[in-house]
C-alpha positions in Angstrom: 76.3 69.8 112.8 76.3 73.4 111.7 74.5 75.8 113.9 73.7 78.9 112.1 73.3 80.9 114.4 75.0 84.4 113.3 78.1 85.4 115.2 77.1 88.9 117.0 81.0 88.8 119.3 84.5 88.2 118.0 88.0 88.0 119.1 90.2 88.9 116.8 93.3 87.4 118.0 96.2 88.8 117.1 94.1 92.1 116.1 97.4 93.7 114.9 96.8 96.9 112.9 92.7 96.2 112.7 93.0 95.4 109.7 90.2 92.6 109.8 87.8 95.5 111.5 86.0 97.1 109.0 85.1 93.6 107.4 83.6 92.7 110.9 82.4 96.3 111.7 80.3 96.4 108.1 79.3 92.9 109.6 77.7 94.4 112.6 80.0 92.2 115.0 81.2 93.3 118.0 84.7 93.1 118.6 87.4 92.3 121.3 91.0 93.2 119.8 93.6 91.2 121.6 97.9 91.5 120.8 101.1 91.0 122.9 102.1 94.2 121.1 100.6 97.7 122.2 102.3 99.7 119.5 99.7 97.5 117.0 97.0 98.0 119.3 97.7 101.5 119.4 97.5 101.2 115.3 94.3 99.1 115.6 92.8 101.7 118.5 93.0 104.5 115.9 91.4 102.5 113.2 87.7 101.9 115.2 87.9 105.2 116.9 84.2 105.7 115.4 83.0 102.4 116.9 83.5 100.8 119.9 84.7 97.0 120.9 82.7 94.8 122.8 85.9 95.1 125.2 88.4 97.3 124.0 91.6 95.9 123.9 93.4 93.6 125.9 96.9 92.8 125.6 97.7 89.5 126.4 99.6 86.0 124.9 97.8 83.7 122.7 98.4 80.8 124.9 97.2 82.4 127.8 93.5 83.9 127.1 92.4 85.9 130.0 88.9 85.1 129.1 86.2 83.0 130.6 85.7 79.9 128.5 82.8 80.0 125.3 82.9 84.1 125.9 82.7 84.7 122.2 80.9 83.6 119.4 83.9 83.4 116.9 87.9 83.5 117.4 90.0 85.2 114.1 93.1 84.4 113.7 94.7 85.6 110.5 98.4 86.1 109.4 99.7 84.2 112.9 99.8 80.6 113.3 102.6 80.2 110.8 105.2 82.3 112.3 104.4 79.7 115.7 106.3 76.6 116.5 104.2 74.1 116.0 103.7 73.0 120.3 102.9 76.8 120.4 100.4 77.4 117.4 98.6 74.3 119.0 98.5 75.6 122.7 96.9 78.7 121.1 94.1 76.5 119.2 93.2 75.1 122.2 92.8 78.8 124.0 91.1 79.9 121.0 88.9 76.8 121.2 88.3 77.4 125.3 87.0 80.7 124.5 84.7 80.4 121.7 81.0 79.3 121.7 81.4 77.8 118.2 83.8 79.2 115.6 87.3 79.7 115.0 88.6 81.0 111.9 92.0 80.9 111.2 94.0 81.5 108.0 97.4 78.6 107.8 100.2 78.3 105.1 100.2 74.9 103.1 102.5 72.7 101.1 100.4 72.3 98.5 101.8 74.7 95.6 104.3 75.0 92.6 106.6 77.5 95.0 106.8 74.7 97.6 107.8 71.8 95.0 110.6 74.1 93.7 111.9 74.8 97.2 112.0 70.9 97.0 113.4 70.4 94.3 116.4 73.1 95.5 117.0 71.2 98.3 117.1 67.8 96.1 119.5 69.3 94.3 121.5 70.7 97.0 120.8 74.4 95.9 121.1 77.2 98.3 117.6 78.0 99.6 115.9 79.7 102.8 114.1 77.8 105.3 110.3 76.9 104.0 108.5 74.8 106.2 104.5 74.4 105.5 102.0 72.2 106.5 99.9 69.3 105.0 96.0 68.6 105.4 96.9 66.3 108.1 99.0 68.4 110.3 95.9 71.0 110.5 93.5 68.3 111.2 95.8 67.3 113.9 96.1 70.2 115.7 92.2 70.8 115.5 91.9 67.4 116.6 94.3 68.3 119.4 92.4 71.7 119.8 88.8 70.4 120.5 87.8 71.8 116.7 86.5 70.0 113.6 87.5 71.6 110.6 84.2 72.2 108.8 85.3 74.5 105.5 89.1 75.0 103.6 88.8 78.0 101.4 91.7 78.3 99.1 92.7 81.6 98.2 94.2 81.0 95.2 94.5 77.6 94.2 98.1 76.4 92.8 99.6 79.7 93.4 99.2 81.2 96.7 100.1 79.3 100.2 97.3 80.5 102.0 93.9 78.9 103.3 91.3 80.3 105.4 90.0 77.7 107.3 86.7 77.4 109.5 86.6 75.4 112.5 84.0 74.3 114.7 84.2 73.5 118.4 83.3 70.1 119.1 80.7 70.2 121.3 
């Protein structure tokens, strides 16, 4: 069952550049930037010099949050999980999942396009091609499952075309 109950605190995990920021700023949410990388952070710092994060920034791993459990309201997660072997995109879900009240929102890269059918059919045919490995439906619902998260919402960012879906989750309560 949806709560709506609006998010007020964030992690944005990995906060990269910032570039999620203003969208959340103009949102009135307060954020906690999180990265392995400090050169990003750096990037990010200079971005919300005008506002402040709920905690600054804290550089840490993914898999190993070094927050209390249901400290935020929400968990981004945008252009990261498909660059992670799958045991390691799933041990982050679950930290994401530890520390969020209710939402996680991450963005994923699925099979479900014309580009990934002609990589197929390269292969099929024994054609030179790069490695291009993307997920079904049932591989995210898996690792929610695994995660402690129902997915609630798919949002297709460009149907047919593009690889991408931002997906929310909700922790199972």
């Amino acid at each position: 069952m949806l709560n709506n109950q609006p998010i007020k605190n964030a992690l944005d995990l990995p906060c990269g550049t910032g570039r999620i920021f203003p969208l959340l700023f103009s949102r009135n949410i307060q954020i906690t930037g999180a990265d392995i990388s400090s050169e990003m952070m750096k990037v990010a710092r200079s971005k919300s010099i005008e506002r402040s994060l709920q905690n600054g920034f804290i550089r840490c791993d993914a898999e190993y949050l070094p927050f209390r459990s249901s400290i935020f309201d929400s968990v981004f997660s945008i252009r990261f999980l498909f660059h992670l072997p799958v045991e390691v995109r799933q041990n982050a879900l679950k930290e994401m999942a530890r520390v969020s009240r209710q939402w996680v929102i991450v963005d994923y890269r699925h099979k479900y396009t014309f580009k990934y059918l002609l990589k197929q059919l390269q292969q099929t045919l024994g054609l030179p091609t790069k490695p291009y490995h993307r997920v079904s439906r049932l591989d995210i619902t898996e690792d929610f499952r695994k995660a402690g998260l129902d997915l609630v919402k798919i949002f297709s960012t460009f149907p047919f075309f593009s690889d991408k879906w931002v997906i929310l989750a909700q922790k199972i309560k």
